[in-house]
N, C-alpha and C positions, 0 to 999 in steps of 0.2 A: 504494500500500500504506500503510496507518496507520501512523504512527509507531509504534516496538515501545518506544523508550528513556521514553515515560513512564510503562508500564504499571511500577506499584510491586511490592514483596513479593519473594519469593525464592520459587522453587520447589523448594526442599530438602526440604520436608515433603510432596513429594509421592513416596509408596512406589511400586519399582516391584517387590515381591515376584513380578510375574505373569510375569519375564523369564526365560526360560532359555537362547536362545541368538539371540542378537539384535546385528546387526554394530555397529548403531547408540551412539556412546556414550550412554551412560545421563546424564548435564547435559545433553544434546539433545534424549534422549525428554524430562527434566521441565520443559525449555525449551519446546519443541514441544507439549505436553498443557497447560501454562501458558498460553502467548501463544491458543491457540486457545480456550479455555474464558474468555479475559479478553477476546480481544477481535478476534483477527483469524481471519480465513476458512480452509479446510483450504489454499485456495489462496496465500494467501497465507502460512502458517505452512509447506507444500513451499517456497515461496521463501527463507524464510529459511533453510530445511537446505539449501539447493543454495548460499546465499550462504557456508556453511562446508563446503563440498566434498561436503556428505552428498546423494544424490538418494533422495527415498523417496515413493512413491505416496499420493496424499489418502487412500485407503482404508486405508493404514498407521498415519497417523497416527489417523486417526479408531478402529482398532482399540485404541492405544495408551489413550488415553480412557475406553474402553468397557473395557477390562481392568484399570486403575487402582484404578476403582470408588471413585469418589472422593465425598465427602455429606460436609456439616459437620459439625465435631468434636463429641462431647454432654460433659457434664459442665459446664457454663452455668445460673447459676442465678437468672434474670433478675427484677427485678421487675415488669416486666410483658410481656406476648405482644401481640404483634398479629397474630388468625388473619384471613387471607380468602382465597378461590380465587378462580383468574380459568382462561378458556375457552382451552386450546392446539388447535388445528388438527392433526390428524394425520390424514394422508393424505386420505378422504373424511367422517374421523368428529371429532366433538368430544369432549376431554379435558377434565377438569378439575384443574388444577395446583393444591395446597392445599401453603400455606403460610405457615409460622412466623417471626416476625419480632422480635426485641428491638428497640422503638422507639428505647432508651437509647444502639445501638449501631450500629444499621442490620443488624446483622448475621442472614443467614439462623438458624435454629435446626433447621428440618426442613421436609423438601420431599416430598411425593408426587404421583402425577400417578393418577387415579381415571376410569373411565368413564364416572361419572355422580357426583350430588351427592346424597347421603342421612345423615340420622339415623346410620345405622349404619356407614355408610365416615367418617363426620366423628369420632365414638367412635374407629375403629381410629386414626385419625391422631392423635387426641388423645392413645390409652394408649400410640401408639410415642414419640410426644415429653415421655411423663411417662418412659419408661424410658431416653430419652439425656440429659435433663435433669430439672433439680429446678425443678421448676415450682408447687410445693404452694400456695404463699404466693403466687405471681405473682396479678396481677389477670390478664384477656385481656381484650383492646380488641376487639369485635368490630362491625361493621354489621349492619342488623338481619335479615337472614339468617334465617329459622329454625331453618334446622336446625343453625347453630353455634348459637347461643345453645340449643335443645335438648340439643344434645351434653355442651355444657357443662356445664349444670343437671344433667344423667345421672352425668357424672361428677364433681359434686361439686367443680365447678371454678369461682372467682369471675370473675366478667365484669360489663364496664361497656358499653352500650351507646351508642358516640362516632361523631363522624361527621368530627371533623377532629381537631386538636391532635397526639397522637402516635401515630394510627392515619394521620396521610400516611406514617408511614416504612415500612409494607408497599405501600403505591400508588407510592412512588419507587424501593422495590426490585422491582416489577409492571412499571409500567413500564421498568427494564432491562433484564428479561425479556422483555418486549413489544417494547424498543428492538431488541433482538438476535436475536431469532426472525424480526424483519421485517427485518432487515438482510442476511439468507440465508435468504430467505422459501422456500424449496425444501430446508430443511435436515432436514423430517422426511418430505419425502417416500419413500415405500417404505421408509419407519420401522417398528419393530414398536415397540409399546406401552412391552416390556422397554427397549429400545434408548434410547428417545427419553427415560423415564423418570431413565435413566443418564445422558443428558448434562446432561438439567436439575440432575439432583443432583450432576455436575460443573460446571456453573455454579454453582451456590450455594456449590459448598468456593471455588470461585474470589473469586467476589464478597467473602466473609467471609476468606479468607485471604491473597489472593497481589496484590487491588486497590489 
């Protein structure tokens, strides 16, 4: 099992408004929705509740997760974006995960997960992350993609077209993502779209908050 004592942050700021009667203490659930969105397996995050007396089913905790409803904070008002999607696997079909990056910070700013790549699903992701941030004055770092760089132009949003310097800080946060998805390469199977969606954007409150 990975070590748990170096995963950083507190998980105090993770609400559980969604609990009504649950035997479980509550510093357990946010222990438990913590350690598994940072870094360790359903299986191994049952080990650690059995190691303080609690026994609760993978399906448990993994509902714990998924009712949290967890996506990083808005109100960030960075000066520059670095947008790019990369390809998620879910079950026989391919997703694609669009995501928002402060290079400044590393930190996620906003995550979706899209069936396909268009002009117009790139738009929706850009007007949800102008309304959870202030992004007006940000530049966006983008690769040469069409249809971000289209998007953009539509929306009247300034973009540089880079290939390295501070557009690695979305490819090393891609790559976490990539690290993790392959490390319980069977984790979206008999996922629905909704489901799988939700845990990425619990990874990302993870990554930016509690790493």
């Amino acid at each position: 099992m990975p070590e748990i004592d170096r995963l950083g942050g507190s998980s105090d700021c993770i609400e559980l408004d969604f609990v009504e009667r649950e035997a479980t203490p509550e510093p357990l659930m946010r222990l438990s929705i913590h350690l598994h969105a940072a870094e360790l397996s359903l299986s191994d995050t049952v080990c650690v509740l059995d190691s303080f007396g609690v026994q609760r089913a993978r399906s448990t905790v993994h509902n714990w997760g998924q009712k949290a409803d967890l996506q990083p904070e808005g109100g960030k008002s960075p000066n520059h974006v670095a947008v790019d999607e990369t390809v998620i696997q879910l079950n026989d079909q391919r997703f694609w995960l669009y995501a928002a990056v402060d290079p400044d910070t590393n930190e996620f700013l906003h995550v979706r997960l899209f069936p396909t790549r268009t002009i117009v699903l790139t738009k929706q992701f850009l007007q949800e992350l102008q309304e959870k941030h202030d992004v007006a004055d940000a530049v966006f770092l983008v690769d040469g993609a069409p249809w971000l760089q289209a998007a953009l132009f539509e929306e009247s949003l300034r973009f540089q077209h880079v290939t390295h310097g501070n557009r690695n800080a979305v490819e090393r946060v891609f790559n976490g993502v990539k690290r993790r998805t392959e490390q319980f390469a069977n984790h979206f199977r008999n996922a629905t779209p909704e489901s799988a969606e939700n845990w990425l954007q619990t990874f990302a409150f993870a990554w930016t908050q509690l790493i």
